[in-house]
N, C-alpha and C positions, 0 to 999 in steps of 0.2 A: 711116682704120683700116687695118692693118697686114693683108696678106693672111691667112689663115688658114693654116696647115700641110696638109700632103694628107698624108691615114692610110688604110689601109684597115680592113675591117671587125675584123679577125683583130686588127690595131696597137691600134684602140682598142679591143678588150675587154682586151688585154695593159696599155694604161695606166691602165684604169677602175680595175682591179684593183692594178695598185702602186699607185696613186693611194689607194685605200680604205684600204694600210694604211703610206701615211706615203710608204715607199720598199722596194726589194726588194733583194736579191742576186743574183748568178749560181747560188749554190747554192738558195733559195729558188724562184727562175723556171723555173730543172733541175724541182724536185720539182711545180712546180706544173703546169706547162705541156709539159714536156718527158721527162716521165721516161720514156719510150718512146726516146730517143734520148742522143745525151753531153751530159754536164755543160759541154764544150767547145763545142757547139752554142748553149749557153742564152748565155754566156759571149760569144760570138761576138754572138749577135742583141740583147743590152740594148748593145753595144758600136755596134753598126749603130743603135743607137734614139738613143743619147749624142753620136754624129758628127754635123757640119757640116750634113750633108746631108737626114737626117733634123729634129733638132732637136729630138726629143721629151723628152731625160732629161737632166737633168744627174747627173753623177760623183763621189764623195765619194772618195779611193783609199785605199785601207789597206797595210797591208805585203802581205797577200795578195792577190793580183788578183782570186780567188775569191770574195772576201768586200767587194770593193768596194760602196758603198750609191750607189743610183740612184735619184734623181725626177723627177718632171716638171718642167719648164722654164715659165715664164709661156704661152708659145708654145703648148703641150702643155694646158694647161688651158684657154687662151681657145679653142683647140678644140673642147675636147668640152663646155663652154660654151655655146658659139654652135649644135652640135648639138643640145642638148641631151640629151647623155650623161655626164653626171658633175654635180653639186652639188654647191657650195662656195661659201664667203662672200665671196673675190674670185680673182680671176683674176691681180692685178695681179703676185702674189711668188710662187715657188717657197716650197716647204716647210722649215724649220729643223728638222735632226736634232741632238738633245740624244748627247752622246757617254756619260753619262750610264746613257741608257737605252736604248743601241744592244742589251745582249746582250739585254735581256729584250723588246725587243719583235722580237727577232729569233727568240726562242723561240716568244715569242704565236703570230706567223706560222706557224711549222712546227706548231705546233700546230692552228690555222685550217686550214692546205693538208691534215694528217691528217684531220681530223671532214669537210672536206668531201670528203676521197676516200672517205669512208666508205659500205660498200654497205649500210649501216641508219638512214642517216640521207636521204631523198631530199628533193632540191625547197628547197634550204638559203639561207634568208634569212639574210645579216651584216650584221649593222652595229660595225664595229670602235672599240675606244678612240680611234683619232684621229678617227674620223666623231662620236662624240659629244660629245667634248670642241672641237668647231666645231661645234656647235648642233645637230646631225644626229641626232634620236630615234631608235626604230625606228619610231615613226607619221609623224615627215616626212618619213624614208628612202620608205616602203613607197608616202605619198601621192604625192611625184615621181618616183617610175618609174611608178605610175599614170597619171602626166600628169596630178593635182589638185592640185599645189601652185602655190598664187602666189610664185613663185623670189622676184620682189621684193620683195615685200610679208614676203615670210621673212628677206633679205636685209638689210631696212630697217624692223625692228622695234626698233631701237636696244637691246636686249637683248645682257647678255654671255652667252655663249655658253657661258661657262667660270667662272662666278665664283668667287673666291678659297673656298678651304677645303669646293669641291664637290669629290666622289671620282668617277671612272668605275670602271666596271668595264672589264676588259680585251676583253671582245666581248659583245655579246648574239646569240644566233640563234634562226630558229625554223626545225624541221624536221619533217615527214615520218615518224612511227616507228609501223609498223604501222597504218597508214591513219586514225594520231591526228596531228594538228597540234600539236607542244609546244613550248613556247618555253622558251629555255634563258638562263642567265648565266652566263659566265667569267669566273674569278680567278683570275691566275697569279702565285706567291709565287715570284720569283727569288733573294728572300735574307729570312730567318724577319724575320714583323712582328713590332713589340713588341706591347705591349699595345694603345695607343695606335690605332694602325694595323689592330689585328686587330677592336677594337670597330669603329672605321670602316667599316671595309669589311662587318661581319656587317650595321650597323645600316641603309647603303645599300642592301646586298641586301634585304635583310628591306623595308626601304619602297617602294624605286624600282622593285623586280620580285618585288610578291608573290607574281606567279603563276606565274612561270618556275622551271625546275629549277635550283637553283642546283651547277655544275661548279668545284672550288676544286681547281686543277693546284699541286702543287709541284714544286723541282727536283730532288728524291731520294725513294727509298724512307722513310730514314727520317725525313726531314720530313714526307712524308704520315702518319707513326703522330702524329707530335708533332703535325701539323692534328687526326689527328681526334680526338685527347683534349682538346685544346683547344676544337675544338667542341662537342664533346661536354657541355662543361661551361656551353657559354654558349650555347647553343640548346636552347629549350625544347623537350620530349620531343615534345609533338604536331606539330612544327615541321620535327623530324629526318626524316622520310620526304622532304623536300627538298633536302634538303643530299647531294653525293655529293662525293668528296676522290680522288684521284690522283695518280701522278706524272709529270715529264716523258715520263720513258722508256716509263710504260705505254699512257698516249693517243696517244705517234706511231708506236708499233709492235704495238699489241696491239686487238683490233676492238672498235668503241665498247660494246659491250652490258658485256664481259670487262673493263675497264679500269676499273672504278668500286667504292668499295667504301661501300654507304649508311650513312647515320653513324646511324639509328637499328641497324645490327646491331651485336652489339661485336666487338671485334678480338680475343679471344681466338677 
């Protein structure tokens, strides 16, 4: 077996965390971990994670250096692996970014790094779209940082993890909000669903997390009016005191209580 990489404690909570949701930015790591300092710092240190000499990340480059996307390296996960600080279904392959779905999971993120800076939401358990679409619930999340999961035996359940025509949602959490425990769902619409797509997603919410708040982020103002009349219409009234709808702009710059508008009130 191949040495293991030397991290210290600070490096691997930094790759736990890209690791959790696929890969990160310069500007993402800024807001996440550095925004007390420059953007150029953050820039500077996934840069030192990416080198030779580290080994932890490999590089994706864009036209902008800013916006470059970084993940872990084989190297980098059979680490925190063999720690046992991170879970995943093998160590052997770095991650495959879809170009695809580079903007909107890049918004997911900023939206993630907002609710968790958030000072009304404390004690914030994630589990992101890419944690559950590799077999990662939030109950086999919650049981292996407990130290009760049988990694193998999870590992080697021959089950797909992903099967064809299953939906995730884009994060689940549970958090902290006035000394209640609530567990939440994220949907982030980065371009209006059809029909098709919008039944999808209500019909997953509504089964897979009946008891979670359900959070449905869009990317503008006025796509949130167009969500909530659409919801409106296809959620049952006793149902609506769940469903709360927003937009980009309002959940990463505006404090989590202000930013939601519930779909049982109406919009006039």
């Amino acid at each position: 077996m191949k040495d293991l990489l030397e991290m210290t404690s600070q490096e691997s909570e930094h790759l736990i965390w890209i690791h959790s949701n696929k890969f990160t930015t310069p500007e993402l790591f800024y807001k996440k971990f550095l925004s007390d300092r420059s953007s150029r710092t953050a820039y500077n240190t996934l840069n030192r994670y990416a080198s030779f000499e580290k080994g932890f990340l490999h590089v994706m480059k864009t036209p902008v250096a800013n916006s470059n996307f970084f993940f872990l390296t084989a190297g980098a996960l059979r680490c925190l692996d063999e720690n046992k600080r991170v879970l995943v279904r093998s160590v052997r392959y770095p991650v495959k970014i879809n170009p695809r779905e580079r903007e909107h999971d890049f918004k997911v993120q900023a939206i993630r790094i907002a609710l968790e800076a958030s000072n009304e939401l404390k004690d914030v358990f994630w589990v992101s779209d890419f944690e559950m679409r590799s077999g990662i619930t939030p109950v086999i999340k919650a049981e292996y940082l407990e130290g009760k999961l049988d990694v193998e035996r999870w590992r080697s359940n021959g089950s797909n993890p992903n099967p064809v025509g299953r939906r995730t949602p884009d994060g689940y959490f549970e958090a902290d909000v006035e000394n209640r425990r609530i567990g939440f769902v994220l949907e982030f619409e980065n371009q209006h669903y059809n029909e098709q797509i919008m039944n999808r997603m209500t019909g997953n919410l509504k089964d897979r997390f009946p008891d979670a708040l359900k959070l449905i982020v869009t990317v503008n103002a006025n796509s949130a009016v167009r969500m909530i009349r659409v919801l409106q219409n296809k959620i049952k009234s006793a149902e609506q005191h769940q469903w709360f709808i927003s937009d980009f702009d309002k959940v990463t710059t505006m404090s989590f209580r202000r930013c939601w508008h519930q779909l049982d009130r109406s919009l006039e």
